[in-house]
N, C-alpha and C positions, 0 to 999 in steps of 0.2 A: 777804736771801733773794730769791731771782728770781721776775720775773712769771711764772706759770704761763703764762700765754698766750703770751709769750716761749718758755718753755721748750717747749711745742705745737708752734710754731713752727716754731720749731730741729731738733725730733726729728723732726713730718711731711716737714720738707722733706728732712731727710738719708735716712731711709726712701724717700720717693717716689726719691730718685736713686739711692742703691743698688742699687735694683730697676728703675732704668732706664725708670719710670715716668713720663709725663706728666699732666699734670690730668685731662685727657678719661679716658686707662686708669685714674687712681687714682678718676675720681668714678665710672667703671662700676663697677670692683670694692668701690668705699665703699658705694654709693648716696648718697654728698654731690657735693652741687653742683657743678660748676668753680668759679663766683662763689664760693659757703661757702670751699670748699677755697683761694682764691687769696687771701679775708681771714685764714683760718685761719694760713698763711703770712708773712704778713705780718706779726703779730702781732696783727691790729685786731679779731679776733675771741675773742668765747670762746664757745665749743662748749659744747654739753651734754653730757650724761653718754652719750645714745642717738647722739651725733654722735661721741663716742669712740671707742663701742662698733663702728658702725660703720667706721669708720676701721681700728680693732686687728683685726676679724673681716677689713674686706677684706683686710687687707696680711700677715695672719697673724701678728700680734706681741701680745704682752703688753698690757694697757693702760696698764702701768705703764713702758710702756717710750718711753709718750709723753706722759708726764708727770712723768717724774724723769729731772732731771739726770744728764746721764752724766757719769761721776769722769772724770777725767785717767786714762788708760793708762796711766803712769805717774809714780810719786810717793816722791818720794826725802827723804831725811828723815836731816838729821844731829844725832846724838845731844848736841851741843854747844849743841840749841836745844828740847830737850826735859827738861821740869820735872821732876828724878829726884823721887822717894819715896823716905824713910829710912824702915827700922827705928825703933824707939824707942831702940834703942842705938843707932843707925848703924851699923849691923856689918853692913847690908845697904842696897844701892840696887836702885831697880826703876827702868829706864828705858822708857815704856811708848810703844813705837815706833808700834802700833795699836791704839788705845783701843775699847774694844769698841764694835762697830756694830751696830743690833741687824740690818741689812739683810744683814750677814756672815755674823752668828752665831760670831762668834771674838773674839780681843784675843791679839795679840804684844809680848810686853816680853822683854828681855834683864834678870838678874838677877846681882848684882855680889856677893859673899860676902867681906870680911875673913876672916881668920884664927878658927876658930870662932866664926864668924858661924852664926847661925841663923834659922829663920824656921816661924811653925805658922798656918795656916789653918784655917778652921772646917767648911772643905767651896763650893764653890759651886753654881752650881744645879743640881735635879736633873737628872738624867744627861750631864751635863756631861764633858767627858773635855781631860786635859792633858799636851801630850805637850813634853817636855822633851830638851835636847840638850846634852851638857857639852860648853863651846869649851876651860876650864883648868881645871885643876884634879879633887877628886874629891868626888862628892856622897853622903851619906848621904839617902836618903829613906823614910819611913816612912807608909806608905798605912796607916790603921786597923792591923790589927794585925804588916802586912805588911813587912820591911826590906829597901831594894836598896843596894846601892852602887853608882853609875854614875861611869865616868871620864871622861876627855878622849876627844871624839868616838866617846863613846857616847851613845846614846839610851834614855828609856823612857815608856812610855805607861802612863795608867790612866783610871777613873773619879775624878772628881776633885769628886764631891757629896759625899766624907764626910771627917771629919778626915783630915790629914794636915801633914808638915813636911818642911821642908829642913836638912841640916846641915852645914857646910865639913867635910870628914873630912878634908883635903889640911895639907901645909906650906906650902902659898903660898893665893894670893887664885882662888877659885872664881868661875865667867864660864859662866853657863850662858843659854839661849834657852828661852823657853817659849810656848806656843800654849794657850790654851783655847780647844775649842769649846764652842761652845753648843747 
């Protein structure tokens, strides 16, 4: 885990240059210091809560957005290094490409079907919604008391707090994408 004061750091100093800002303009529009602000940078300081506050107010940003680490822009991810999930029959793998974050509010996994392969869920949280994409094959899905069939590079969406299942309807192996949000 990284030193927060680190991460301060990192995120005041790339703020103040963004904005094309020097110490003198970032401590008028803070009301901190030049001195505060050039430890603050450094990493040798840790701020208070009312030194944050001011910081976020002057520069116009989140507070949070100078205290958490920013992700990687992007982030690539090969499924040959990702711990699938069986079924209890193995008739299905879940490869779960984005494990849920609660900072997202989503989880993306790709889901692998055998030949009458199936799978039932209990529901997840409330109003939660799953929207699904067939890449092969054809799906049978059953929302409460509702039935779709979805093919190859078709999609559908639902509410996904109450029961529901998946089912291989095809002659070969079903390859479907799935999203919950949260």
């Amino acid at each position: 885990m990284d030193n927060i004061n680190d991460v301060v750091a990192s995120n005041l100093y790339k703020y103040r240059k963004a904005k094309n800002l020097s110490l003198e303009k970032t401590s008028k529009l803070t009301n901190v210091s030049k001195n505060v602000l050039s430890i603050i940078e450094k990493g040798e300081g840790n701020p208070t809560i009312n030194t944050l506050v001011n910081l976020a107010n002057g520069l116009q940003i989140p507070i949070s957005s100078l205290i958490n680490k920013k992700e990687s822009t992007v982030q690539f991810i090969d499924n040959r290094y990702i711990n699938p999930i069986y079924s209890i029959d193995k008739t299905v793998t879940v490869f779960p490409y984005f494990p849920y974050d609660k900072n997202k509010n989503f989880e993306m996994f790709s889901m692998n079907f055998k030949i009458d392969g199936s799978l039932y869920s209990k529901g997840h949280e409330e109003n939660s919604r799953e929207f699904i994409i067939v890449n092969k094959g054809t799906l049978k899905i059953k929302v409460g008391k509702h039935v779709s069939v979805v093919k190859e590079k078709q999609a559908i969406s639902f509410e996904s707090d109450s029961e529901h299942s998946y089912f291989n309807i095809g002659e070969g192996v079903l390859e479907l994408t799935a999203t919950i949000q949260y």
